[in-house]
C-alpha positions as CSV (number, residue, x, y, z in Angstrom):
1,X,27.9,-30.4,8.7
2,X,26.5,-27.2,10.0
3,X,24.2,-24.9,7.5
4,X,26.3,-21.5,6.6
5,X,23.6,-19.4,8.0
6,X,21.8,-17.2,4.6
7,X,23.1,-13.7,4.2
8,X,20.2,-10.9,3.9
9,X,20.5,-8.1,1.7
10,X,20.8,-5.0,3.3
11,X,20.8,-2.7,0.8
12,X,17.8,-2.3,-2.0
13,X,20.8,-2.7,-4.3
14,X,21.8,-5.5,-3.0
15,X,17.8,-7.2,-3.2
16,X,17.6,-6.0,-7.2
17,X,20.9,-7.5,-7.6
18,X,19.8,-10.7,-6.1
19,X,16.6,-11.3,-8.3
20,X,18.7,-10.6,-11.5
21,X,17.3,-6.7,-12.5
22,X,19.9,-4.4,-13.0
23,X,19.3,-1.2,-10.1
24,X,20.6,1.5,-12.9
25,X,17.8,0.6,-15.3
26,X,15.2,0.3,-12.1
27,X,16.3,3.9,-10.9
28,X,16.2,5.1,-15.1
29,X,12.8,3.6,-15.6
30,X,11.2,4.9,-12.2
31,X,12.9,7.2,-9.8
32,X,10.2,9.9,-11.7
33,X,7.2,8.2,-9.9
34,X,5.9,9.8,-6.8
35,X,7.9,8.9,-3.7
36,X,5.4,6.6,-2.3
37,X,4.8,4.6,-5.8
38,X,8.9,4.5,-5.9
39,X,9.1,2.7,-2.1
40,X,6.4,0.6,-3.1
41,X,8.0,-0.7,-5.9
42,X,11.4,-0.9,-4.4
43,X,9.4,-2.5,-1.0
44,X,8.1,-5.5,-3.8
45,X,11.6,-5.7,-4.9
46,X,13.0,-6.6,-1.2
47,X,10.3,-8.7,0.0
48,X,10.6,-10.7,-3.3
49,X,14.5,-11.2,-2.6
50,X,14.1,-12.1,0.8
51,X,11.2,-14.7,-0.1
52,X,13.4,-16.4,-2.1
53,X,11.3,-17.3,-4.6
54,X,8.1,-18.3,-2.4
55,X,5.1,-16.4,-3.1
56,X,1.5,-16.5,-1.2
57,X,-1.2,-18.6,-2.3
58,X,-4.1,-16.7,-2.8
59,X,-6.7,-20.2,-2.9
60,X,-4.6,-21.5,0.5
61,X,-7.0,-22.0,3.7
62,X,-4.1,-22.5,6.3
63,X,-1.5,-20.4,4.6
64,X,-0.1,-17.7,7.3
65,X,1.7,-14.6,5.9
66,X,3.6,-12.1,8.2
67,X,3.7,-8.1,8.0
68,X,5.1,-5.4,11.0
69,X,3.5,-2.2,11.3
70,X,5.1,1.2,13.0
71,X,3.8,3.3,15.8
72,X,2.7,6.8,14.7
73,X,3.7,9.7,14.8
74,X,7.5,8.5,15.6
75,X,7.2,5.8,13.3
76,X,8.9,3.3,15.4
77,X,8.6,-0.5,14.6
78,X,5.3,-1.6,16.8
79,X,5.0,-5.5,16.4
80,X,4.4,-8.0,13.8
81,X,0.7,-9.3,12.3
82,X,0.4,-13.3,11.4
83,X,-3.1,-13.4,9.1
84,X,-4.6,-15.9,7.0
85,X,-7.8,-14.7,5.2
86,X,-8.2,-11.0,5.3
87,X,-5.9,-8.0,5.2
88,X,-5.6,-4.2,4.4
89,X,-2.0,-4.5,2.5
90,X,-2.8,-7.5,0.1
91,X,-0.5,-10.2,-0.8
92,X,2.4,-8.1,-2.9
93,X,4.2,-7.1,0.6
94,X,3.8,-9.7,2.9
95,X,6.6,-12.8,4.2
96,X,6.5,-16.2,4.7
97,X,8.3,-15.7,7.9
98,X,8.0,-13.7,11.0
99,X,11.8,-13.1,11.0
100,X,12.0,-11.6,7.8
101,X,9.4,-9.3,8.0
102,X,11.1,-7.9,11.3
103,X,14.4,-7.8,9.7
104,X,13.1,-5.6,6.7
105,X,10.8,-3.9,9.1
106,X,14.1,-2.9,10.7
107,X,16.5,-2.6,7.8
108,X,14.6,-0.6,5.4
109,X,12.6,1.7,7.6
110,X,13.4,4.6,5.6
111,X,11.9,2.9,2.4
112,X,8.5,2.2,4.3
113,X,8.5,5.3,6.0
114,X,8.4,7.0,2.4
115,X,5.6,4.3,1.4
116,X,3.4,5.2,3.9
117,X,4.0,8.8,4.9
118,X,3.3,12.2,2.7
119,X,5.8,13.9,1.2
120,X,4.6,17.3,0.2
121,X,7.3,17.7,-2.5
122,X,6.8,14.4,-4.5
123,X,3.2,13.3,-4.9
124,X,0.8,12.4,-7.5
125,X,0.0,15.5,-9.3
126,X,-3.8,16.0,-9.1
127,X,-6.1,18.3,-7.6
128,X,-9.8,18.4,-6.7
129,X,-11.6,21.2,-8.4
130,X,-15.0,20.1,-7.7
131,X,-15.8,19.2,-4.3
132,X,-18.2,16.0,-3.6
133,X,-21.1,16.5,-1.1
134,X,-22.2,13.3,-0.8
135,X,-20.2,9.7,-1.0
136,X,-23.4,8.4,-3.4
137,X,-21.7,10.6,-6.2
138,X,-18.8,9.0,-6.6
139,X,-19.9,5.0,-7.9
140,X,-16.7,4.7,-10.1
141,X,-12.5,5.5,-10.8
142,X,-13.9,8.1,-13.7
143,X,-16.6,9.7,-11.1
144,X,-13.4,10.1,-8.9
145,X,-11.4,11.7,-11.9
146,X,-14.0,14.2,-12.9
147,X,-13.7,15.7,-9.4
148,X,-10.0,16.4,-10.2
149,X,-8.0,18.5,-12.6
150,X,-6.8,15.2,-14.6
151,X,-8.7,13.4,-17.7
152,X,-8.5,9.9,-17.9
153,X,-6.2,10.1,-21.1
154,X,-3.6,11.9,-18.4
155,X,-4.2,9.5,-16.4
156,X,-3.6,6.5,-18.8
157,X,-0.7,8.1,-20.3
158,X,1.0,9.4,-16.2
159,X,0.1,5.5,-16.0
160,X,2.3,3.5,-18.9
161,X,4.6,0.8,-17.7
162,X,3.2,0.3,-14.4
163,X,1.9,-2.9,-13.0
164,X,-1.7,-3.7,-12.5
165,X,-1.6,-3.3,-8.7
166,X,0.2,-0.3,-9.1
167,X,-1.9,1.5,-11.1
168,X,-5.0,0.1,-8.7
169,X,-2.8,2.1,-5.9
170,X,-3.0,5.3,-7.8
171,X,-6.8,4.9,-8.3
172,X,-7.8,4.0,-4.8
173,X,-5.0,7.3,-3.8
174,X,-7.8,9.1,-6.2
175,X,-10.6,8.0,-4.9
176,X,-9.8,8.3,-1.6
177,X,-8.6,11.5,-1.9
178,X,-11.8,12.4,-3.7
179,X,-14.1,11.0,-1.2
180,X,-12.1,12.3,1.8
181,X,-12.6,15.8,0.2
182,X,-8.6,16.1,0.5
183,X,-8.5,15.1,4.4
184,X,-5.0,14.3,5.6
185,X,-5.0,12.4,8.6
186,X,-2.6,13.8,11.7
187,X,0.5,11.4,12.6
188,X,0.9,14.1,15.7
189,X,-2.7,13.8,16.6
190,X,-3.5,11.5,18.9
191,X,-7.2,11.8,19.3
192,X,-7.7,11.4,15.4
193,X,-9.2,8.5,14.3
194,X,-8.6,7.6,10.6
195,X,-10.5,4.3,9.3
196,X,-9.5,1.3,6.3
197,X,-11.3,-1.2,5.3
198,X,-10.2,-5.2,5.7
199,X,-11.0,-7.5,2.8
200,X,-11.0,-11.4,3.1
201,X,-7.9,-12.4,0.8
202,X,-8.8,-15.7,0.2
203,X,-11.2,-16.9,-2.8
204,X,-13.7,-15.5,-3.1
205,X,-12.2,-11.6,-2.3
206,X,-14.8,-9.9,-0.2
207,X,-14.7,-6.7,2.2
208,X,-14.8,-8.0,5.5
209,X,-15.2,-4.7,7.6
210,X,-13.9,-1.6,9.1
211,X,-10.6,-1.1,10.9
212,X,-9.6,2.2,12.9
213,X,-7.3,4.0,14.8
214,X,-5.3,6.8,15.8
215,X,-1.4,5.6,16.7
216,X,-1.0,3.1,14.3
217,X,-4.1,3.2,11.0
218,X,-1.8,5.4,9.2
219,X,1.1,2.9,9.5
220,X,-0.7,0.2,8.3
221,X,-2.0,1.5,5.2
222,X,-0.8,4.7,4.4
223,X,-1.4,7.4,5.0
224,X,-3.3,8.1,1.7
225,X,-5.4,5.1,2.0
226,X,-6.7,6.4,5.3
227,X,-10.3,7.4,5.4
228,X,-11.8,10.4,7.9
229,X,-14.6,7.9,8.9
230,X,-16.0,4.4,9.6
231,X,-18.6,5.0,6.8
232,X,-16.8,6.6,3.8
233,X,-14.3,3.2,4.7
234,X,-17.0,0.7,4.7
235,X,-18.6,2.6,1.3
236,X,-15.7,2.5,-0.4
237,X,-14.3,-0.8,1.0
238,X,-17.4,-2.6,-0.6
239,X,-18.1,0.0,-4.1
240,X,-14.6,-0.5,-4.9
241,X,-14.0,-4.2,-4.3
242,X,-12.7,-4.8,-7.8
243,X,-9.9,-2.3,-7.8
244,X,-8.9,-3.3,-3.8
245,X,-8.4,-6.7,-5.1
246,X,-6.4,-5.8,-8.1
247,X,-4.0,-3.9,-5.5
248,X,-4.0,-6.5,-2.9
249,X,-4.3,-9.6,-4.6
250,X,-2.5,-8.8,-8.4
């Protein structure tokens, strides 16, 4: 008898609905967060659906896991990446199939287009009011937050109810932020190189290096975990290890 061929969600509705959450409480709970904390959540909702139940093993030597990446600035679907021990997205977005990760690449392009790009209307609402002028100062998260118009009690209450990665995304947004001295990298520029660091996945975590570029860095990462340079990247790639890992590996 031939296998009935697995129908794919194509909605995030229809992913929720498929894992057993109910999308009206998801959308009560979190539709407040900033638009690219909101796609990422929803982003780890899909992939988990289409995963069906199989997640990546963090201790594996000869485990593969698949991710696409877009082409900036038109943000059109570039080609696939097939890793097994390091990485600059971390384990909570990644497939166990090439197939699937094009299909969602595809299908939900609005929803990564919203994780990775700014959105000048809906993001995390801190400022820098003290300008750094040298990467040295900043050793720690609370270095980062003193540069900013937010207290760590703001931040720990803006915080409540998110996961452990997630909140490690909003610190290294901080940081980053901080140390960039509120850079933004150009999708329309062409010359602009913007910088992230790679960290071995497998035990034991461990920065591996420096990755750049200028058509598709911002599309791989994020914009706002895009650094203006090869050194701030590799400084913050290694003084911030522990917090990477709890984003990429949590």
């Amino acid at each position: 008898m031939q296998k009935t061929k697995e129908k794919l969600p194509t909605t995030f509705e229809e992913s929720i609905n498929l894992i057993g959450l109910c999308p009206i409480e998801f959308y009560k709970l979190y539709s407040h967060l900033p638009s690219d904390e909101f796609a990422y959540k929803k982003l780890k909702i899909i992939i988990q659906s289409l995963n069906r139940g199989w997640t990546p093993c963090y201790n594996s030597n000869s485990e593969k896991w698949n991710n696409y990446f877009y082409m900036s600035p038109e943000f059109k679907l570039y080609g696939s990446y097939n890793y097994a021990d390091v990485s600059f997205i971390g384990m909570n977005i990644v497939f166990k199939e090439k197939s699937l990760a094009e299909y969602t690449a595809k299908q939900f392009v609005d929803i990564y287009k919203e994780f990775y790009d700014y959105n000048p209307k809906n993001e995390y609402p801190i400022n820098i009011i003290i300008p750094i002028t040298s990467k040295e100062q900043i050793k720690t998260f609370e270095d980062a937050l003193l540069r900013t118009d937010q207290t760590l009690e703001e931040f720990n209450n803006l915080s409540k109810g998110l996961r452990s990665d997630e909140i490690a995304y909003r610190k290294l947004k901080i940081i980053i932020k901080v140390l960039n001295n509120d850079w933004k990298p150009n999708h329309n520029d062409l010359t602009e190189y913007k910088y992230y660091p790679w960290h071995q996945l497998k035990a034991p975590f461990a920065f591996s290096g420096a990755h750049y570029g200028y058509m598709l860095t911002a599309s791989t990462v994020g914009v706002r975990l895009c650094f203006k340079s090869r050194e701030l990247s590799d400084y913050v790639g290694k003084q911030f290890e522990d917090i990477y890992k709890q984003f990429m590996c949590c």
